[in-house]
Backbone as CSV, one residue per row, in Angstrom:
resi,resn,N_x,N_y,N_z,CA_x,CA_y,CA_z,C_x,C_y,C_z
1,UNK,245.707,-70.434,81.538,244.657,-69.957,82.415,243.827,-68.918,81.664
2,UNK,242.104,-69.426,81.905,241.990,-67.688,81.037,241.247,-66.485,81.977
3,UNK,241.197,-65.733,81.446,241.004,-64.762,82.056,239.919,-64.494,83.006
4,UNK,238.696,-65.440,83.001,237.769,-66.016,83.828,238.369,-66.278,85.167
5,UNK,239.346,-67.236,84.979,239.771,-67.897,85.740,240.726,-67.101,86.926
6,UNK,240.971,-66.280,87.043,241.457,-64.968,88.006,240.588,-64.393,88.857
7,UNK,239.150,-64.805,88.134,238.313,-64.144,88.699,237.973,-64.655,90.312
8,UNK,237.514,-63.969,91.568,237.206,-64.048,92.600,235.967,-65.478,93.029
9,UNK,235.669,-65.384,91.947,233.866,-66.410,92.300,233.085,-65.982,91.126
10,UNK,231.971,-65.764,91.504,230.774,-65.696,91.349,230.564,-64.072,91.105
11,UNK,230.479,-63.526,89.927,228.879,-62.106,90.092,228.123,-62.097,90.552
12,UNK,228.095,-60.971,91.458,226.814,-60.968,91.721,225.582,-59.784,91.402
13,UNK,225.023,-60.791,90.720,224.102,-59.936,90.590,222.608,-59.820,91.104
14,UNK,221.952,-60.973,90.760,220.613,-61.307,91.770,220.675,-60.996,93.100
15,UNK,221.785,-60.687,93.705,221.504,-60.258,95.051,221.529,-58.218,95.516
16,UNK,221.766,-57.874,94.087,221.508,-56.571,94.038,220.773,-56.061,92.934
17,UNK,220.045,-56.501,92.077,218.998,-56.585,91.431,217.554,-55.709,91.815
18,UNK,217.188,-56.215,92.765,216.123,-55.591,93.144,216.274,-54.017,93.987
19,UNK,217.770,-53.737,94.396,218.441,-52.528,94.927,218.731,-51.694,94.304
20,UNK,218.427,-52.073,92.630,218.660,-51.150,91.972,217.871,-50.426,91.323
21,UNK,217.658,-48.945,91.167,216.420,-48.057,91.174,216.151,-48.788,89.629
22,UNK,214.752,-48.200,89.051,214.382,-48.784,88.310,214.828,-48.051,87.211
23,UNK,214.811,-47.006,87.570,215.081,-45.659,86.067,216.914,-46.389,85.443
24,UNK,217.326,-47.036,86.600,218.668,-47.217,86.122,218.498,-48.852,85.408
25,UNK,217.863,-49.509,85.952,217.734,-50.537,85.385,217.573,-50.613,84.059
26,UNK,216.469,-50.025,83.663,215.967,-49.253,82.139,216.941,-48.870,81.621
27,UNK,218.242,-48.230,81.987,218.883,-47.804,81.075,219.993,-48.981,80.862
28,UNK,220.059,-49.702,81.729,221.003,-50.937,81.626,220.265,-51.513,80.725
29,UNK,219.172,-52.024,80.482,218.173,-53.168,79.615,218.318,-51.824,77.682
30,UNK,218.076,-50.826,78.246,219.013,-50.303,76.170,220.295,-50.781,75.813
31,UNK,221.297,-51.038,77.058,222.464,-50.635,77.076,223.380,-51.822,76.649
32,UNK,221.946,-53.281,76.797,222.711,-54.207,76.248,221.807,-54.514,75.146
33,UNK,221.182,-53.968,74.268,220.808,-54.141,73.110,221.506,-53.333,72.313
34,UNK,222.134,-52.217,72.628,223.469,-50.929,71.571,223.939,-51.630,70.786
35,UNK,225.071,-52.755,71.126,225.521,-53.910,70.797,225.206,-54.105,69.562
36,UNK,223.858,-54.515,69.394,223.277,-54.962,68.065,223.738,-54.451,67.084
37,UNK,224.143,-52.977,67.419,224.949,-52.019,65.643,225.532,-52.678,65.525
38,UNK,226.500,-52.722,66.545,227.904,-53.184,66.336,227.991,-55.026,65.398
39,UNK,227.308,-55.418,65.643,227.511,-57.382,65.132,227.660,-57.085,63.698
40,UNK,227.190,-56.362,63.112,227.869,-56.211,61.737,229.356,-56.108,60.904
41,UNK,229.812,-55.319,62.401,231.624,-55.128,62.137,232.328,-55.951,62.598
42,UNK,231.278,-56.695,63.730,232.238,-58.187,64.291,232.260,-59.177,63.659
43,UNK,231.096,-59.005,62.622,230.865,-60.336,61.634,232.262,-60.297,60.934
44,UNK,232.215,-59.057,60.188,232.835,-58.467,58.957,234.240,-58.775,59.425
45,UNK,235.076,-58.515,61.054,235.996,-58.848,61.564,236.115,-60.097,61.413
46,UNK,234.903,-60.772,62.197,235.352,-62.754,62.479,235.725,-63.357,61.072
47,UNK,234.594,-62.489,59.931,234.873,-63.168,58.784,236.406,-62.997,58.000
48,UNK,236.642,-61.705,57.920,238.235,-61.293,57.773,239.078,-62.001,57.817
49,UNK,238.807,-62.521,59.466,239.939,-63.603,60.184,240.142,-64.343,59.165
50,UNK,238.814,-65.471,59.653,238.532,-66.732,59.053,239.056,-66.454,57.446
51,UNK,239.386,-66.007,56.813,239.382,-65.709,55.227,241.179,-65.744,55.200
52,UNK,241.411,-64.794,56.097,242.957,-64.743,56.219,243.790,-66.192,56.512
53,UNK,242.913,-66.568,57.540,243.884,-68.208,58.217,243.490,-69.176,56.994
54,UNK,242.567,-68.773,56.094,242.295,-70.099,55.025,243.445,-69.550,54.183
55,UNK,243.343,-68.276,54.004,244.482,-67.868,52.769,245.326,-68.350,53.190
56,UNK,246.201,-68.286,54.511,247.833,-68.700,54.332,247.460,-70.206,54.731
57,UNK,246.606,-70.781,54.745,246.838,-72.429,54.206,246.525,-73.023,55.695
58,UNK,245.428,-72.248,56.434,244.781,-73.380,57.364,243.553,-74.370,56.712
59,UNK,243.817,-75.431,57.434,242.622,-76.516,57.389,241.998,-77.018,59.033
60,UNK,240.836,-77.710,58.784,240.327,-77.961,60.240,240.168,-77.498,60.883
61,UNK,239.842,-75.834,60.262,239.686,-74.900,61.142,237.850,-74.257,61.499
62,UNK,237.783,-74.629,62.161,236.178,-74.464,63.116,235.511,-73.279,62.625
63,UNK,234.582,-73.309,62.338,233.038,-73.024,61.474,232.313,-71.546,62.291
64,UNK,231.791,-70.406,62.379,231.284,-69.707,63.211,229.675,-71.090,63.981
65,UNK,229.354,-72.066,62.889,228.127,-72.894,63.446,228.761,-74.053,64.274
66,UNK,229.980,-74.185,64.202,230.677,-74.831,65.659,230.323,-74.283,66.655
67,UNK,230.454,-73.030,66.527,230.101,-72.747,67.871,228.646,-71.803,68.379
68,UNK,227.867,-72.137,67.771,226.066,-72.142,67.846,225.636,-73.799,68.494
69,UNK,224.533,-72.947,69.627,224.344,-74.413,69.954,223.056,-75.284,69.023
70,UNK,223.043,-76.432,69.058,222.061,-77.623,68.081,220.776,-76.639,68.626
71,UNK,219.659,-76.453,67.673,218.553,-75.624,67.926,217.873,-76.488,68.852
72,UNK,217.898,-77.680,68.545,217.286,-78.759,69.073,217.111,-78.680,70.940
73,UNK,218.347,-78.076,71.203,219.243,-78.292,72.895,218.371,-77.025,73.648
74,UNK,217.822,-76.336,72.872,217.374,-75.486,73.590,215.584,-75.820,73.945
75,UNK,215.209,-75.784,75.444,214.485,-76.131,76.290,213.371,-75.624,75.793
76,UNK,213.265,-74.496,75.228,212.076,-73.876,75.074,211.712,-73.385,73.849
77,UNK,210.558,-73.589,73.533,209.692,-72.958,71.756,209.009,-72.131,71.784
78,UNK,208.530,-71.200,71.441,207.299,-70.358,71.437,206.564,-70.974,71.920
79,UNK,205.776,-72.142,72.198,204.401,-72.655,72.534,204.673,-72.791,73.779
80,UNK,205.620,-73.205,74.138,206.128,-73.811,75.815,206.756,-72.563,76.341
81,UNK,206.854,-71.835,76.231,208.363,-70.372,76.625,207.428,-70.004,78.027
82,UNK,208.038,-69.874,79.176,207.650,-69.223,80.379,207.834,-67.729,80.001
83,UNK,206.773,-67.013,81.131,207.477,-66.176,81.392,207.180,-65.686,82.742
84,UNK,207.591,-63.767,82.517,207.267,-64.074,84.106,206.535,-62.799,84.513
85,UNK,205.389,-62.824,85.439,204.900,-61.108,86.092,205.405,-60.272,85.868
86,UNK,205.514,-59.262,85.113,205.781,-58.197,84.923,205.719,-57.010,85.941
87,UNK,206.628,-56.498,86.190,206.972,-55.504,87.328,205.795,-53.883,86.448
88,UNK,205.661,-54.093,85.673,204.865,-52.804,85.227,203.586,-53.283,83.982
89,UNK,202.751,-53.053,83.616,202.223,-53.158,82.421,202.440,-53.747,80.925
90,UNK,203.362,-52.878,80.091,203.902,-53.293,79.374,205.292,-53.735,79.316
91,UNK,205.801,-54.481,80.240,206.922,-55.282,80.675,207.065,-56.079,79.532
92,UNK,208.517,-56.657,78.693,208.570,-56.958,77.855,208.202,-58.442,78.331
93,UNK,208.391,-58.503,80.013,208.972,-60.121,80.025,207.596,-60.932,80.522
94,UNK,206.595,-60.474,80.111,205.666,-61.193,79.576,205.081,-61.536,78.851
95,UNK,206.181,-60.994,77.479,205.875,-61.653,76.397,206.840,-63.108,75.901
96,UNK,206.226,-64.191,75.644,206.880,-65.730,75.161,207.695,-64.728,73.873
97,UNK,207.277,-64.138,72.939,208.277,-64.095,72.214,210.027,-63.152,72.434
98,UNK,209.515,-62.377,73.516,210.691,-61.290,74.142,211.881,-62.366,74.203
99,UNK,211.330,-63.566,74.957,212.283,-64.629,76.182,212.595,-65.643,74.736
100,UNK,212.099,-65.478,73.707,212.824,-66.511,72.603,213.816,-66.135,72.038
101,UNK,213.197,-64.710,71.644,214.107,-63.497,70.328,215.765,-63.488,71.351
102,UNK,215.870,-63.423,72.784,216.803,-63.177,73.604,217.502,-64.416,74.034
103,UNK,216.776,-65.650,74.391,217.163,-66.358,74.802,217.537,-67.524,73.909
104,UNK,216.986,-67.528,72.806,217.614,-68.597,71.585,217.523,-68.072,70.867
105,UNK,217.998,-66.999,70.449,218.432,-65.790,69.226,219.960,-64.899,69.436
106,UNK,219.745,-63.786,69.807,220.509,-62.956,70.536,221.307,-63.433,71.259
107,UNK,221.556,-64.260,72.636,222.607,-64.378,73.243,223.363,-65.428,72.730
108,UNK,222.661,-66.732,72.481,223.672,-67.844,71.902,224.425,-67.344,70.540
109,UNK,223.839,-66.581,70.032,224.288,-65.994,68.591,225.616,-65.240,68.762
110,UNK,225.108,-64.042,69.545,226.099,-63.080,70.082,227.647,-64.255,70.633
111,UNK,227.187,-65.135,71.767,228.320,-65.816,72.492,228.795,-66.369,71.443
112,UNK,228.351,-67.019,70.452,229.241,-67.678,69.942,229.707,-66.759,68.259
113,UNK,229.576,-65.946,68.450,230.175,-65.119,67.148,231.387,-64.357,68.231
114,UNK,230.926,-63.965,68.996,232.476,-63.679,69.823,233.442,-64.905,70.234
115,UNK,233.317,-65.940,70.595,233.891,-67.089,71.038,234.591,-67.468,69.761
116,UNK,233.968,-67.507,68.656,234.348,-67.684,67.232,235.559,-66.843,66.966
117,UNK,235.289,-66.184,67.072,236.351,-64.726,66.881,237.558,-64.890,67.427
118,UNK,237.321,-65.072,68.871,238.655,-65.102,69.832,239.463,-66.467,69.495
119,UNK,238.430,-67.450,69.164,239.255,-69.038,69.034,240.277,-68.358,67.358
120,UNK,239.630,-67.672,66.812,240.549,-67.744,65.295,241.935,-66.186,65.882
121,UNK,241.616,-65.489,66.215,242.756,-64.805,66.976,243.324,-65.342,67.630
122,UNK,243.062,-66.134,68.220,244.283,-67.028,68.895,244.975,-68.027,68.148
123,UNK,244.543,-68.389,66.874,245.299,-69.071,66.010,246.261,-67.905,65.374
124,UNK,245.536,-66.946,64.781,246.287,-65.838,64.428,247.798,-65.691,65.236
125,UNK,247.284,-65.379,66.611,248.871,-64.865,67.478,249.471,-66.641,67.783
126,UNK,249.108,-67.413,67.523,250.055,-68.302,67.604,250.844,-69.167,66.566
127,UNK,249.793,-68.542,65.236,250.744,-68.571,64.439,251.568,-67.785,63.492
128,UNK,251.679,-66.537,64.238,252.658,-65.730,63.617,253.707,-64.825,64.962
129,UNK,252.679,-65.919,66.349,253.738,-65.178,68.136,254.042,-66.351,68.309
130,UNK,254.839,-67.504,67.920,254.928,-67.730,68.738,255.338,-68.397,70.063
131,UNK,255.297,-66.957,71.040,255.817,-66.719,72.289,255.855,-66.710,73.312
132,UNK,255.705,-67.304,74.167,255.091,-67.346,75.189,255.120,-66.012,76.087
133,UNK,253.617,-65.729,76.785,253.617,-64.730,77.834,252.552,-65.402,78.541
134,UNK,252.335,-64.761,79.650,251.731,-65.311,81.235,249.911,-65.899,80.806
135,UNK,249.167,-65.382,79.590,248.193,-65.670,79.263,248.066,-67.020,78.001
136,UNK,248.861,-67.828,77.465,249.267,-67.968,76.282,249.009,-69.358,76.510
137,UNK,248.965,-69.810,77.766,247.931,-71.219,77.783,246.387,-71.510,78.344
138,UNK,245.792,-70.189,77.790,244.692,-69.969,77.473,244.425,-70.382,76.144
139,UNK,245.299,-70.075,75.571,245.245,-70.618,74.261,244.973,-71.778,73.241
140,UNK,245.366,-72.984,74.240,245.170,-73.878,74.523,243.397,-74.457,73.155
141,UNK,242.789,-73.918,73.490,241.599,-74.455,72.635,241.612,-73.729,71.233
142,UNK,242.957,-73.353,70.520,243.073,-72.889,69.394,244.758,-73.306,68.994
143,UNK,244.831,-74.904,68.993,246.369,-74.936,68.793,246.089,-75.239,66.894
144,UNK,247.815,-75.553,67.223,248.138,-75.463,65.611,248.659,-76.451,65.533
145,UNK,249.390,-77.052,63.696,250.139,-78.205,63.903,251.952,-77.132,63.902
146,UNK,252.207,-75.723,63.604,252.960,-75.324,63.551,252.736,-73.956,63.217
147,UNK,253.955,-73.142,63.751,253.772,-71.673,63.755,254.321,-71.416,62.996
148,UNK,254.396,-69.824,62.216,255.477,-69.645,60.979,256.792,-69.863,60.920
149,UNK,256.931,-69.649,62.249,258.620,-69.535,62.691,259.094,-71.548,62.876
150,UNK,258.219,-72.585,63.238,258.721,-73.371,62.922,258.516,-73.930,61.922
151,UNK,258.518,-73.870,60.703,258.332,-74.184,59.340,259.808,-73.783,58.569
152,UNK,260.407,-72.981,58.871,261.764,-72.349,58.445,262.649,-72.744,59.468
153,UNK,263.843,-74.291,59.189,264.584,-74.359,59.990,265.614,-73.232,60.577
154,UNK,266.156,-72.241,59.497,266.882,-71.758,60.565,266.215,-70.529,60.919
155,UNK,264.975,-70.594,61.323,264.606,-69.545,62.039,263.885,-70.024,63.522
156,UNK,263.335,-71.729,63.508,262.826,-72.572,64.788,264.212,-72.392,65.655
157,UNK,265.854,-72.721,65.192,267.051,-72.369,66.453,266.685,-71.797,66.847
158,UNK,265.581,-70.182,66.334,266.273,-68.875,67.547,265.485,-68.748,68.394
159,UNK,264.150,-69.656,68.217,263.138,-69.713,69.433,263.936,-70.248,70.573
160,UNK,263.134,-69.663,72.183,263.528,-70.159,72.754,263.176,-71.927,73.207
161,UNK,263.980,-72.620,74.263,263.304,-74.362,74.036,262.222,-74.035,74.839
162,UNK,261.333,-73.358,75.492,260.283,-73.238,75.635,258.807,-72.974,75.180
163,UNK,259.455,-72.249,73.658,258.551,-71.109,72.618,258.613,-72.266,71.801
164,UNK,260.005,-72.964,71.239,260.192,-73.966,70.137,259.313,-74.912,70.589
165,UNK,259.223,-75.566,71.833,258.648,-76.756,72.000,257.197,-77.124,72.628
166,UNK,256.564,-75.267,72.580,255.335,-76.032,73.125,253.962,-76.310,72.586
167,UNK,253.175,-77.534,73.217,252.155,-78.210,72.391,251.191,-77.234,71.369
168,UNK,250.940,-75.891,72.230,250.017,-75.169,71.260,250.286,-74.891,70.215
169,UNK,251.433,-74.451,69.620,251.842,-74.034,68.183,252.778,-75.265,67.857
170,UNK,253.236,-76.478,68.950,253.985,-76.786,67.810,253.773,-78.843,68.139
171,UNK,253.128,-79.069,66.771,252.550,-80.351,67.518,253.295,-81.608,67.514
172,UNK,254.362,-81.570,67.437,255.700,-82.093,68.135,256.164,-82.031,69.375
173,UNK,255.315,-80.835,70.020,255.454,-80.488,71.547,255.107,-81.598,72.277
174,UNK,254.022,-82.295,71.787,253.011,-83.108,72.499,253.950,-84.214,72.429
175,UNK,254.800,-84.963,71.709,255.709,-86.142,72.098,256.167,-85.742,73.240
């Protein structure tokens, strides 16, 4: 299950959107561009990973451009880009290029350099955990053909037959 999936429904947000003063809004709209420092150390992290799981001898292991979507898929170009009335003057969101730089730049980029990240940490803890705990078939979209511990027969006995035998780390599970 992942962690989405606990969740109640739906955010909401469009239905309190317009309830919210504007001075605060403004500071929410900096607050998710901060971020931007940071993608340098997440790169430098995702890449780490990825460098580590090749060193101890992964293969078939998924690309940070796996998970970018085809440029192609996205609806809108500079020439075609909507936008929309601007609540003030110089409102960014009437500019076509604001709604590109954000909307096929920045967020698909961002989602999938984090998504990237988490899919290779989860190879990480499953192949050196692995253990089962209450989150661990979330995991599920980062299996292995084997974990460290089953590669060394007498160290797969001391798993338990639940840890030893299941599909994510161990792909013998799946018979």
């Amino acid at each position: 299950m992942k962690a989405c999936d606990s969740c109640s429904g739906r955010v909401d947000i469009g239905k309190n959107h317009q309830k919210v003063p504007v001075v605060q809004r403004a500071i929410g709209m900096v607050l998710v561009y901060l971020p931007i420092a940071t993608l340098p150390f997440v790169f430098a992290s995702a890449y780490m990973t990825y460098w580590h799981l090749l060193m101890i001898g992964a293969k078939n292991l998924k690309t940070y451009s796996d998970f970018l979507p085809d440029r192609a898929s996205h609806r809108y170009t500079l020439k075609n880009q909507i936008t929309m009335k601007g609540s003030f003057k110089a409102s960014t969101s009437q500019s076509k290029l604001f709604w590109i730089l954000n909307c096929t730049w920045y967020c698909p980029y961002s989602v999938a350099l984090f998504e990237w990240h988490a899919y290779m940490v989860k190879i990480v803890e499953n192949w050196w955990c692995p253990f089962g705990h209450d989150k661990k078939e979330g995991y599920d979209n980062a299996k292995i053909d084997k974990s460290f511990w089953h590669i060394y027969p007498e160290d797969i006995v001391k798993l338990e037959p639940e840890d030893r035998d299941n599909p994510i780390w161990n792909e013998d599970g799946d018979k």
